[in-house]
C-alpha positions as CSV (number, residue, x, y, z in Angstrom):
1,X,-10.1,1.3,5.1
2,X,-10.1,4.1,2.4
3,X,-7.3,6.8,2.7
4,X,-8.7,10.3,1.6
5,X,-5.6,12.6,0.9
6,X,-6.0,16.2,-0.3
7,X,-4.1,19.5,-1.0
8,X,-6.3,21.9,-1.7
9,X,-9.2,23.4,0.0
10,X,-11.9,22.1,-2.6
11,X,-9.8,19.0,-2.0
12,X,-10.1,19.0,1.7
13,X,-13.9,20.1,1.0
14,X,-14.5,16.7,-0.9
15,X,-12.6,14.3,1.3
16,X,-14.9,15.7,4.2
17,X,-17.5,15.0,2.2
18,X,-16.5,11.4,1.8
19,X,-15.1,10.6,5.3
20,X,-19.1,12.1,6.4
21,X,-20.4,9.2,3.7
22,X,-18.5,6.5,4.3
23,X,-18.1,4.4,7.3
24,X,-14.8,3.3,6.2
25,X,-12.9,6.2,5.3
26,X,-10.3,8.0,6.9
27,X,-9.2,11.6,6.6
28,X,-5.6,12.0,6.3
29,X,-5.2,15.7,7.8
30,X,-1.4,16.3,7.4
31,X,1.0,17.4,4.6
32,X,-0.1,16.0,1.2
33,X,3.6,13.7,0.6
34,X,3.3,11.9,4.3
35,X,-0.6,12.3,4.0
36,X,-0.3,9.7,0.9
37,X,2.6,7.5,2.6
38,X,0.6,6.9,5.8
39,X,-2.3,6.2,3.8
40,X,-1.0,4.0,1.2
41,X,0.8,1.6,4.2
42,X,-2.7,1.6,6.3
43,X,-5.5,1.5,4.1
44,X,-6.3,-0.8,1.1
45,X,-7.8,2.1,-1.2
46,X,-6.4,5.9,-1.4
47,X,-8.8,8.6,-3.0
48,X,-6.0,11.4,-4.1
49,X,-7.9,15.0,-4.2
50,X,-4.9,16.0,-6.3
51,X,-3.8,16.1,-10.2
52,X,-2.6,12.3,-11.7
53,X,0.7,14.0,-12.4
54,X,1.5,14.8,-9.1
55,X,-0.1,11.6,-7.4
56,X,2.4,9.3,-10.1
57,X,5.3,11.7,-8.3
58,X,4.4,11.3,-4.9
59,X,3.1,7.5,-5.4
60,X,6.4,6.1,-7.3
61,X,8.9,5.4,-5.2
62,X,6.4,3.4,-3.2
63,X,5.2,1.3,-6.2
64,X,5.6,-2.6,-5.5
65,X,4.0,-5.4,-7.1
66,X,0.0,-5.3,-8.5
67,X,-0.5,-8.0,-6.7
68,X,0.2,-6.4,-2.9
69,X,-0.2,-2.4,-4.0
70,X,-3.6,-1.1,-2.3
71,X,-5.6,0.9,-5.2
72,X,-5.3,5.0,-5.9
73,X,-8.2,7.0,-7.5
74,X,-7.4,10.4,-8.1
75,X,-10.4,13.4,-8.3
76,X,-9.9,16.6,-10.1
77,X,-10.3,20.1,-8.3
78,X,-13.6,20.6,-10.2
79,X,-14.5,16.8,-8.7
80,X,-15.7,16.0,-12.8
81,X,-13.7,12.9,-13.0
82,X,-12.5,10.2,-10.4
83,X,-9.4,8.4,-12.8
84,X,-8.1,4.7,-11.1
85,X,-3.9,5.4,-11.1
86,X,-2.7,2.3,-9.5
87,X,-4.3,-1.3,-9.0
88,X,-7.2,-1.0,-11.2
89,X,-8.2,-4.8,-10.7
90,X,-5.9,-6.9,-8.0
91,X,-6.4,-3.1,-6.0
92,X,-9.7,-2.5,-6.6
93,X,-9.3,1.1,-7.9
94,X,-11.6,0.5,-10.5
95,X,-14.3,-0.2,-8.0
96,X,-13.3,2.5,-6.0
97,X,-13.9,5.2,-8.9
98,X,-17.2,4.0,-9.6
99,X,-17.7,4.3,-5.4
100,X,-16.3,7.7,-5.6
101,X,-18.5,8.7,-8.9
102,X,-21.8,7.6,-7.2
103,X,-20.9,9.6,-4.0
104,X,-20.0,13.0,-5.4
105,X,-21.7,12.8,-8.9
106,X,-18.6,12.6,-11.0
107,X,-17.9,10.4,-13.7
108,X,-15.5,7.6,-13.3
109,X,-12.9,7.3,-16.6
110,X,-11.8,3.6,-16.6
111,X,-8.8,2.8,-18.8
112,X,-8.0,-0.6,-18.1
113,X,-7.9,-2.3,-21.7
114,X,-10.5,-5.6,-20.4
115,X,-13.0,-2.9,-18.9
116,X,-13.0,-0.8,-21.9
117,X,-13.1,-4.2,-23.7
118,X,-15.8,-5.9,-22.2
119,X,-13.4,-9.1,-21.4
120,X,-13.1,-10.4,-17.5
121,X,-9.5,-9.3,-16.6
122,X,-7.0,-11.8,-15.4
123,X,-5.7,-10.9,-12.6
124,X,-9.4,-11.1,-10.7
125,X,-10.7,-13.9,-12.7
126,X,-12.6,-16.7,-10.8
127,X,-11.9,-14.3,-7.4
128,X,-15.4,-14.7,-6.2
129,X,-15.0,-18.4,-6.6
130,X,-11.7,-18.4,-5.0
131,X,-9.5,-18.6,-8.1
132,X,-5.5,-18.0,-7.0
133,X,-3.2,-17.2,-10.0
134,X,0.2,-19.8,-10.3
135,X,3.3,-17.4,-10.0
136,X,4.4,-17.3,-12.7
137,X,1.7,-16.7,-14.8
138,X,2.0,-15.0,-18.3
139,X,-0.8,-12.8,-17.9
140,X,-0.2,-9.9,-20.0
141,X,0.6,-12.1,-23.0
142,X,-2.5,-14.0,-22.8
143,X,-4.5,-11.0,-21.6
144,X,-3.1,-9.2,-24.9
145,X,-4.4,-12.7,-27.4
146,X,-7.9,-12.1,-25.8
147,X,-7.9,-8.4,-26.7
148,X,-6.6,-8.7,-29.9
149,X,-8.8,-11.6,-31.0
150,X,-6.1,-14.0,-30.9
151,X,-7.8,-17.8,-30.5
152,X,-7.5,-18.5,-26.9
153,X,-7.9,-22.1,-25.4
154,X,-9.7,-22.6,-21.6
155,X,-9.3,-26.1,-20.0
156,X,-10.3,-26.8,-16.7
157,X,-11.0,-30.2,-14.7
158,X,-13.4,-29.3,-13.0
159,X,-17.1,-27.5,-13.4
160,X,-17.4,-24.2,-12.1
161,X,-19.6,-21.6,-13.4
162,X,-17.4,-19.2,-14.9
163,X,-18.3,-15.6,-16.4
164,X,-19.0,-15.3,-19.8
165,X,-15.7,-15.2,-22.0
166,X,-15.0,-13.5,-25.4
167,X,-15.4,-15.1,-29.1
168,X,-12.0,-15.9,-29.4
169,X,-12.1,-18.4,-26.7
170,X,-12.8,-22.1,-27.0
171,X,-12.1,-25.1,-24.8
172,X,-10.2,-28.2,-26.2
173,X,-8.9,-31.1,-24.1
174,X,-5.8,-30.8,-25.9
175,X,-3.5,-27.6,-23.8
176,X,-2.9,-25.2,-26.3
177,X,-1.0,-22.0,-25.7
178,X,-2.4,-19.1,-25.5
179,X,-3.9,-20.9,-22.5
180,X,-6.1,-20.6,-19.9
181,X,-6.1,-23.4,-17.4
182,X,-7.8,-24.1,-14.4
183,X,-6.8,-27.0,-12.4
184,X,-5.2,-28.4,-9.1
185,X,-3.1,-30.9,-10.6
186,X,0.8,-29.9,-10.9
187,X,1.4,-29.1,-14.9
188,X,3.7,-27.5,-17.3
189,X,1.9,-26.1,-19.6
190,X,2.3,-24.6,-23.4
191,X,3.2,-20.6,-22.9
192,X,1.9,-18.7,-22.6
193,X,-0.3,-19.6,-20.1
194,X,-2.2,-18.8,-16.8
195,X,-2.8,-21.1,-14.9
196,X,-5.4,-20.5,-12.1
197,X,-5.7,-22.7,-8.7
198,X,-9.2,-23.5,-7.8
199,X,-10.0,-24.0,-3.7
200,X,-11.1,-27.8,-5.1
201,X,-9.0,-30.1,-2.3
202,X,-9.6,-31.2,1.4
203,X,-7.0,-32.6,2.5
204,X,-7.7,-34.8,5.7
205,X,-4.8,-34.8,8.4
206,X,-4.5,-37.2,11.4
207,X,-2.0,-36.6,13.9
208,X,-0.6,-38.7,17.0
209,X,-0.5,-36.6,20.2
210,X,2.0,-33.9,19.9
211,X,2.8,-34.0,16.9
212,X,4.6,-30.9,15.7
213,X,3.0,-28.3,13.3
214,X,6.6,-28.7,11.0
215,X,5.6,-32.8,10.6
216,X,1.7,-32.1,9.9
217,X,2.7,-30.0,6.6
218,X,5.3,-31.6,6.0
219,X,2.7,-33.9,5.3
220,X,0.7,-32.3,3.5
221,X,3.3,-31.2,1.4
222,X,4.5,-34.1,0.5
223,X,1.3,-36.1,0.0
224,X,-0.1,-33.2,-2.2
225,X,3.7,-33.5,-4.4
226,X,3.2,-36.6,-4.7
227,X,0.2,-36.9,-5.7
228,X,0.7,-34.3,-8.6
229,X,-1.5,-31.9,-6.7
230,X,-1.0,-27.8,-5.7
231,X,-0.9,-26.9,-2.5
232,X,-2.5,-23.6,-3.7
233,X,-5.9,-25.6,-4.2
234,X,-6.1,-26.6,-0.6
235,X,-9.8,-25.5,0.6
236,X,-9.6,-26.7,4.3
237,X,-7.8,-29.5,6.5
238,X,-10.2,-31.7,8.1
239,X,-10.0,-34.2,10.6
240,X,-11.7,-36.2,13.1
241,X,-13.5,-34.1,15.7
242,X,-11.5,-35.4,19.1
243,X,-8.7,-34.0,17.0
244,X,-9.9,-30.9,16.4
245,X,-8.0,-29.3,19.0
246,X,-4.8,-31.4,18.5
247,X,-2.2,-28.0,18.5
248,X,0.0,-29.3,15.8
249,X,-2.8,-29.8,13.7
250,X,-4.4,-26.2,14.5
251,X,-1.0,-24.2,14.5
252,X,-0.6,-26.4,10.8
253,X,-3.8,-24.9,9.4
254,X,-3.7,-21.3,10.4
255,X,0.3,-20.9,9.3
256,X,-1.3,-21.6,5.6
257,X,-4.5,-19.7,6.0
258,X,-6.3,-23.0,5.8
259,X,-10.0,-23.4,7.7
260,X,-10.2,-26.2,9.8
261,X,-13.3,-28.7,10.1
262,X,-14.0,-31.4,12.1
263,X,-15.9,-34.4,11.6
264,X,-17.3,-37.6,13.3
265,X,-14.8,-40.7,13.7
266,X,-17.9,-42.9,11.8
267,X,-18.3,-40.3,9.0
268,X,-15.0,-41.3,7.6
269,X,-15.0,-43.9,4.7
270,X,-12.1,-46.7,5.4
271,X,-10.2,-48.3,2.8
272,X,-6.0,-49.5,3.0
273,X,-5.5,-47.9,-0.3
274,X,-4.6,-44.6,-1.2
275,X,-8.2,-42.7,-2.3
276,X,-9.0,-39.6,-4.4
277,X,-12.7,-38.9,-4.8
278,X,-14.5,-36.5,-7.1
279,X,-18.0,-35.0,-6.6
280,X,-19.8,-33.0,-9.0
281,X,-20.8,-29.3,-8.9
282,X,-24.1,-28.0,-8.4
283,X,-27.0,-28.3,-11.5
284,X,-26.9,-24.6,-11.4
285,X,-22.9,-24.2,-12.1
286,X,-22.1,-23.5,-16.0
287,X,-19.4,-26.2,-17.7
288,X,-16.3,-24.7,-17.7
289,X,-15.3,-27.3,-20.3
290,X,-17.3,-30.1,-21.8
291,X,-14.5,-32.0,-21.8
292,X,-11.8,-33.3,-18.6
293,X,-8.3,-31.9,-20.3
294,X,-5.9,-34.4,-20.8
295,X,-3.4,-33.9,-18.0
296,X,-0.9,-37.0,-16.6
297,X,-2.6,-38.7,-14.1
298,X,-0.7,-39.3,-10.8
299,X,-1.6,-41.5,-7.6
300,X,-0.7,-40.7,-4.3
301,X,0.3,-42.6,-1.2
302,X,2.0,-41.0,1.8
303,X,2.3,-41.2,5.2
304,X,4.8,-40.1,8.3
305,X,5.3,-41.2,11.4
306,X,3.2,-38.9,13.4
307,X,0.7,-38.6,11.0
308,X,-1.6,-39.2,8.0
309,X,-3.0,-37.8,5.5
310,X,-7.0,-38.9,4.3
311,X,-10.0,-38.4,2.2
312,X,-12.9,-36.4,4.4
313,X,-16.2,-37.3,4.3
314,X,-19.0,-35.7,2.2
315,X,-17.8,-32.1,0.6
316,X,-19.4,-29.0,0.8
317,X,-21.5,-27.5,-1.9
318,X,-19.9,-27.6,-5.4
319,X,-17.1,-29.2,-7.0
320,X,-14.5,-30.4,-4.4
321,X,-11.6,-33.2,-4.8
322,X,-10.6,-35.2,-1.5
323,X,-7.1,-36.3,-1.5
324,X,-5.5,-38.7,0.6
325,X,-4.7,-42.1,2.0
326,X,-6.6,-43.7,4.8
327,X,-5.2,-46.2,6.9
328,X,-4.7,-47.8,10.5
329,X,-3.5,-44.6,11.6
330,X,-6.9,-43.2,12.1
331,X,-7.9,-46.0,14.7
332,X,-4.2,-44.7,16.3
333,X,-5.3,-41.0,16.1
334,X,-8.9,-41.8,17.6
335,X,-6.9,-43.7,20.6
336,X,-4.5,-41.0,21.4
């Protein structure tokens, strides 16, 4: 939902003008301060019909953190110019300005340093492929090296097609700060550094009958720890299909946000060791690196009483990374 929020009568004329547009939008038809509070708690973009000075007045004791701030565009009384104030990127502003520009024919004044640049910004790099940043992240340092030139090192171990990066970047197998790495695999890298969690791991859970949703990730957890994996690369759970349904299992998967799959008891490969499979992406996906960085390599092997932890069958389109171990307790999970 877009907020419009407007003093003024060529204000109120404009948001109108929107809210008669746009499907999305919502009028805000109440004193301009609790007009912009309401708005900024409801919506996930606010168009300001008001001057940047007094939107920054209004706006800053409700500033939090980029990262959970919805984005504010501010127009001008004369509607020439639609300026992105707040969560140009991770809020979408910037998009929002260009939206607002097309609608009313004003021109959108983008002064977010990668924009201006020509350089993917950090905080929404790798979104569309479902990129999450590590907290923690030194993103303004090495979003400052790419800008000023400053040689820049990507690794990545995995392929994923990747948008087109500045001179000043090069891949190496070596992790050399400033860094950019993409990976599942718990690391400590050189700093600066940003470090971005692809959706690469399925993690395949089997559960006895009853099983709490506190044993299932617990788990998880622990099989993804030891293993030397992040929990912030989990794609889906899967399991088998009669298990589907098991509540544990389910309540497990939506507390994390994770989509749950099923899959026939036969499509499972079997093996008493603990597995970790790799398939490769898609011919049409660009290298991220030519090269698999050289990160410490670490073996799971896990399991609890209630439950374990194994490698799904085939993955979906592109580069995924099962993890798991697969053992008796499947034929136990199939029996309950």
């Amino acid at each position: 939902m877009i907020g419009l929020v407007a003093a003024t009568a060529a204000g109120r004329s404009a948001a109108a003008e929107l809210a008669q547009r746009w499907s999305d939008a919502r009028d805000y038809d109440e004193p301009v301060a609790a007009a912009l509070r309401r708005a900024w708690t409801e919506c996930d973009g606010v168009v300001c019909f008001l001057a940047v000075g007094a939107s920054v007045r209004l706006l800053a004791p409700l500033l939090g953190t980029k990262t959970t701030d919805p984005g504010v565009v501010c127009v001008d009384e004369a509607r020439r110019f639609a300026v992105p104030v707040v969560g140009g990127h991770a809020g979408g502003a910037n998009a929002l300005a260009a939206r607002v520009a097309a609608a009313l024919g004003c021109e959108p004044v983008i002064t977010t340093a990668s924009d201006a640049a020509g350089i993917p910004a950090l905080d929404t790099f790798g979104a569309d492929l479902g990129f999450r940043v590590e907290p923690g992240s030194d993103q303004a340092a090495v979003g400052a090296a790419l800008l000023s030139g400053t040689p820049v090192t990507v690794l990545a171990d995995a392929t994923w097609p990747l948008p087109p990066l500045p001179a000043n970047v090069s891949t190496d197998p070596e992790p050399t700060a400033p860094l950019i790495a993409i990976t599942d695999r718990l690391i400590e890298p050189p700093r600066p550094a940003v470090v971005y969690r692809p959706p690469s791991l399925v993690v395949g859970v089997g559960a006895s009958r009853g099983a709490p949703a506190a044993e299932v990730l617990d788990l998880v957890d622990d099989a993804l720890n030891e293993a030397g994996l992040s929990p912030l690369s989990v794609g889906h759970l899967a399991t088998v299909d009669a298990k589907l349904a098991e509540p544990g299992i389910v309540a497990a998967a939506g507390s994390r946000g994770w989509p749950l799959a099923g899959h026939a008891p036969t499509a499972w490969p079997r093996s008493p060791y603990p597995t970790r499979a790799r398939w490769s992406a898609p011919p049409s996906a660009r290298p991220a690196s030519p090269r698999r960085p050289r990160w410490p390599a670490a073996e799971p092997s896990w399991s609890l009483p209630n439950g374990s932890v194994g490698t799904p069958p085939s993955p979906s389109p592109g580069t995924r990374r099962a993890v798991g171990s697969l053992w008796s307790a499947w034929d136990r999970a199939r029996a309950t």
